[in-house]
C-alpha positions in Angstrom: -11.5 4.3 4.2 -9.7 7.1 2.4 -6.2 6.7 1.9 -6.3 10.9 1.3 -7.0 11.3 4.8 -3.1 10.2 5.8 0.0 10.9 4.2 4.1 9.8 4.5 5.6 13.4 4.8 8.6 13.5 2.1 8.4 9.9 1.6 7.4 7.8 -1.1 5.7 4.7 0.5 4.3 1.9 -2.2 2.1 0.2 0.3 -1.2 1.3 -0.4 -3.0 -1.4 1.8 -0.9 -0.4 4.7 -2.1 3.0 5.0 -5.8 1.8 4.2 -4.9 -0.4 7.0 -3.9 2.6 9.1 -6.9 4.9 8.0 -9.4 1.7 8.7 -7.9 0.9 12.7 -7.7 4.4 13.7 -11.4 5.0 12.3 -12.6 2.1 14.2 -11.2 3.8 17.2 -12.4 7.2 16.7 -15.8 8.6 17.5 -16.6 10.5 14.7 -18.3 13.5 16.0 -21.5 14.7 13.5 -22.2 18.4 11.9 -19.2 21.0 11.6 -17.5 19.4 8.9 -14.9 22.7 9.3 -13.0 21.1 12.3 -9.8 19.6 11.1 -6.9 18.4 13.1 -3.8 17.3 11.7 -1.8 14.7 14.2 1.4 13.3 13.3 3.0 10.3 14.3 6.0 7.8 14.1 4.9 3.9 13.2 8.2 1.6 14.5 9.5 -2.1 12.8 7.3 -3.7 15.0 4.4 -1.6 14.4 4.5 0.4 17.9 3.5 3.8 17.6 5.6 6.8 19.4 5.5 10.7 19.0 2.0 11.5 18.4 1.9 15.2 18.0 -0.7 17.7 16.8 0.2 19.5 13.9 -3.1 21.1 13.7 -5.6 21.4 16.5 -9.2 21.6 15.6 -10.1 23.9 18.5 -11.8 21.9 20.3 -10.5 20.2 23.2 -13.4 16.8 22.5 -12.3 16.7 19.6 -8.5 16.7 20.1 -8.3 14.3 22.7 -11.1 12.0 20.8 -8.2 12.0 17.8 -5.2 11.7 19.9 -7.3 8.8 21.4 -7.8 6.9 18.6 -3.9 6.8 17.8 -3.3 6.0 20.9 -5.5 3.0 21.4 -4.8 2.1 18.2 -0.8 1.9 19.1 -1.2 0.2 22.0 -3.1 -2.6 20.6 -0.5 -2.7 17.9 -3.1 -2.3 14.9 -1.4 -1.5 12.6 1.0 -4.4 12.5 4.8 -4.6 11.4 5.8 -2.0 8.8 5.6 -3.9 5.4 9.1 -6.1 4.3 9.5 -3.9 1.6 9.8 -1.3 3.1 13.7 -0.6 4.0 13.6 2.2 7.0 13.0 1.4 10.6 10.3 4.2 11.4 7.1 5.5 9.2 6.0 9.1 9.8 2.4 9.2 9.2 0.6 12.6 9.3 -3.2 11.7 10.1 -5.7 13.8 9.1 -9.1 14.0 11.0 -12.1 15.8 9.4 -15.8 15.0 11.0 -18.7 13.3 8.9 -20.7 15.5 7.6 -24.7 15.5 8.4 -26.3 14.0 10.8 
């Protein structure tokens, strides 16, 4: 699980196991697709208080529709089962923007 693969746009957010948290449910959700390790999409999304998710958009799509929807997917199922749990105490704002980025395995 590598916390390079989401970022806090403009934010400096001092939970590290929170994101790893992130990166690990939305992974579990996700069927990584195999060979062209070039596709990339970028989605981005709001985490709430209570750790509901709301305003996934694509900032990058991959070009490929499977893939897309497989990523926008994962986010989804992993908001509705409300994986990633409350936003940390510490952390003073209401709302997380998380930019998720998903990059296939590469091989077979």
């Amino acid at each position: 699980s590598d916390v390079a693969t989401v970022k806090t746009p403009g934010l400096e957010f001092p939970f590290p196991e929170y994101l790893r948290s992130i990166v690990q449910e939305v992974y579990r959700r996700w069927d990584r697709p195999s060979g062209n390790s070039a596709m990339r999409a970028e989605v981005s999304f709001f985490i709430l208080r209570d750790g509901a998710v709301k305003d996934i958009r694509f900032s990058t799509r991959s070009g490929s529709f499977s893939f897309d929807l497989s990523a926008q997917g994962a986010i989804e199922a992993a908001g509705n089962a409300h994986a990633f749990g409350p936003l940390p105490e510490g952390y003073e704002a209401d709302v997380l923007p998380v930019t998720f980025f998903f990059t296939p395995r590469v091989g077979p």
